[in-house]
N, C-alpha and C positions, 0 to 999 in steps of 0.2 A: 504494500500500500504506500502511495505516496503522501506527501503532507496534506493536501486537497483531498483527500478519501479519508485520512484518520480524521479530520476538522469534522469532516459531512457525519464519520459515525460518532463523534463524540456529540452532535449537534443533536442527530437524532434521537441520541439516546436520552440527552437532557431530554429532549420535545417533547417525546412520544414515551420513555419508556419510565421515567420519573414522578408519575404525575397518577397514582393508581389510588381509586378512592377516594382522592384530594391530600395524598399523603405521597412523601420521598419515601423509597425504599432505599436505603446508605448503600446497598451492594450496585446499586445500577448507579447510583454518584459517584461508589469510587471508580468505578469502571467509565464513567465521563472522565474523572478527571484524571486516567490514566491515559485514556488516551490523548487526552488533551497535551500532555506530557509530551507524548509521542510525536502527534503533530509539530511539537516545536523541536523536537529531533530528527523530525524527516527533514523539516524545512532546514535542519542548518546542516545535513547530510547532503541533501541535493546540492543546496548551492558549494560546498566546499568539493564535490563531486565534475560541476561542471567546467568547461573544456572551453577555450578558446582560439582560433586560430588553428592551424594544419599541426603545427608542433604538440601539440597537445598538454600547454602548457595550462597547470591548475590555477582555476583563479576564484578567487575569494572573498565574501561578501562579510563584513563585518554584522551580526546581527545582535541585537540590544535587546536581551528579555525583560520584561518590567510585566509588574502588577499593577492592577486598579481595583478601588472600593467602589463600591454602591450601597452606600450608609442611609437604610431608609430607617425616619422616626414619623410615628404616623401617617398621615398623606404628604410630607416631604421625601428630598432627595440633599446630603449635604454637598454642597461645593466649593470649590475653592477659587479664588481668583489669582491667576497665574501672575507673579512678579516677574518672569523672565518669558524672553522670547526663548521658541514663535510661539506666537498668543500670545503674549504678554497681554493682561487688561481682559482675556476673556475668561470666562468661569470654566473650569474642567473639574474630572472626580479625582479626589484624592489617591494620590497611586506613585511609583516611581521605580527603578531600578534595583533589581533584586541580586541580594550582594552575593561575593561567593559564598559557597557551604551552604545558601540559606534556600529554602521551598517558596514557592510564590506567593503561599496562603501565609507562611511567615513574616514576609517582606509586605503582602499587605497591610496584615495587623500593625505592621512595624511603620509604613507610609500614614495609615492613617493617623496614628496618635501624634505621628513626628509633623505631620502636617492640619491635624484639627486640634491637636488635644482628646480626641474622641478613643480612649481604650477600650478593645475587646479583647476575650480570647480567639486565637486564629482556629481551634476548632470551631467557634461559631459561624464562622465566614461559610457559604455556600457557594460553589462552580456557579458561574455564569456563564463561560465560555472562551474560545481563545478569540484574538483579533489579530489577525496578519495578513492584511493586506500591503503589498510590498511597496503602495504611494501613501501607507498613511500616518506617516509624521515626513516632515520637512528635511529632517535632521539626518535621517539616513531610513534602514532598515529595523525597525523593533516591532515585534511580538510581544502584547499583551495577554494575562492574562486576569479576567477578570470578575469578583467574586460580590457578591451580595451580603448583607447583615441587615437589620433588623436592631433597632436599640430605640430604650424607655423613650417614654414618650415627654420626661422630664430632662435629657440628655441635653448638655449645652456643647457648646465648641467654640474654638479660640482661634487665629490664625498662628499658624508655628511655621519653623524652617524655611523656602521659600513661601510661603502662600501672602501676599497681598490682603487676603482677605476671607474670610469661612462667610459663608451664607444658608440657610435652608429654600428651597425654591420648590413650586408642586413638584414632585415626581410626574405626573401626567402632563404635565406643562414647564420645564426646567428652563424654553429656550435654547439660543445657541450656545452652543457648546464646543470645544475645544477640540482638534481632532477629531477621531469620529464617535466620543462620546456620549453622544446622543444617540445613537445606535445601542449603545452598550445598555444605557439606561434604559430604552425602549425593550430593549429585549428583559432584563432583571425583572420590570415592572410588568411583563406577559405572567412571567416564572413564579413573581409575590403574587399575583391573582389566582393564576393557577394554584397554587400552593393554602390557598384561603389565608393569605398575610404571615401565615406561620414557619414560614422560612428563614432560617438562618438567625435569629431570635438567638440574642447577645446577652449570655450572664452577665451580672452587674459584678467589674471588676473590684 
């Protein structure tokens, strides 16, 4: 299977195979989020695989794996306002570069607090899905991936690390959004209806 095949089945599985009785079954999530795994090792198998020119010389794409949050508290969605380009000035979800040694579910919990103040544990976090499409950030080649929560409905947040600014915005209506964020969002907010809002529901740290 190539990265285009693992993405479609880990997609599907989230869609279609997650969603029984209005309930997650955990063995068809980890199995989303394994292959979701996988897809980002196809995709950086292929391109370090591909060939340029008659000599057959390898050639090499840098690629950038990062995590994102989708922090819903009631009928919001939190966001950040980017202090640095590209976007600087537009709202995006908290999320960023996932360090060596560390899992993406870790890196998010770890983006969110460093960039809201908002803590959870990274077992509450839920798969949303991956995003790699290879025009969508400016800056080069990165793969997202990116996870859903759920927290009280008394929850505040602060702007931290880079963030200009935290805001809460409708989750059904967030606006524009950073990259392709707004996609990301739309899809989480399918996942929390489906789900009857009880996904990914964040112990109080």
């Amino acid at each position: 299977m190539n990265a285009a095949e693992y993405r479609a089945a880990a997609e599907l599985i989230v869609s279609r195979d997650t969603y029984r009785f209005g309930g997650i079954h955990p063995d068809d999530l980890r199995k989303a989020e394994i292959l979701a795994q996988l897809a980002i090792a196809a995709a950086t198998s292929e391109t370090a695989g591909a060939h340029t020119g008659s000599d057959h010389t390898d050639s090499f794409e840098t690629i950038r794996y990062t995590a994102d949050v989708v922090c819903i508290r009631g009928s919001d969605v939190l966001v950040i306002e980017r202090g640095w380009d590209p976007h600087k000035g537009m709202n995006a979800l908290p999320g960023g570069h996932v360090d060596p040694g560390e899992s993406s579910r870790a890196a998010a919990a770890r983006e969110l607090l460093e960039e809201t103040g908002v803590q959870v544990d990274a077992s509450d976090l839920t798969l949303v899905g991956v995003w790699d499409a290879p025009d969508r950030d400016p800056r080069g080649r990165y793969i997202t991936v990116a996870y859903v929560v759920t927290v009280p409905e008394d929850t505040t947040a602060r702007a931290g690390d880079d963030a200009a600014a935290v805001r809460w915005v409708p989750l059904d209506a967030p606006g524009s959004l950073a990259f392709d964020h707004g996609q990301i969002v739309a899809a989480a907010r399918r996942q929390h209806l489906a789900c009857g809002r009880a996904i990914g529901t964040a112990r109080r740290v």
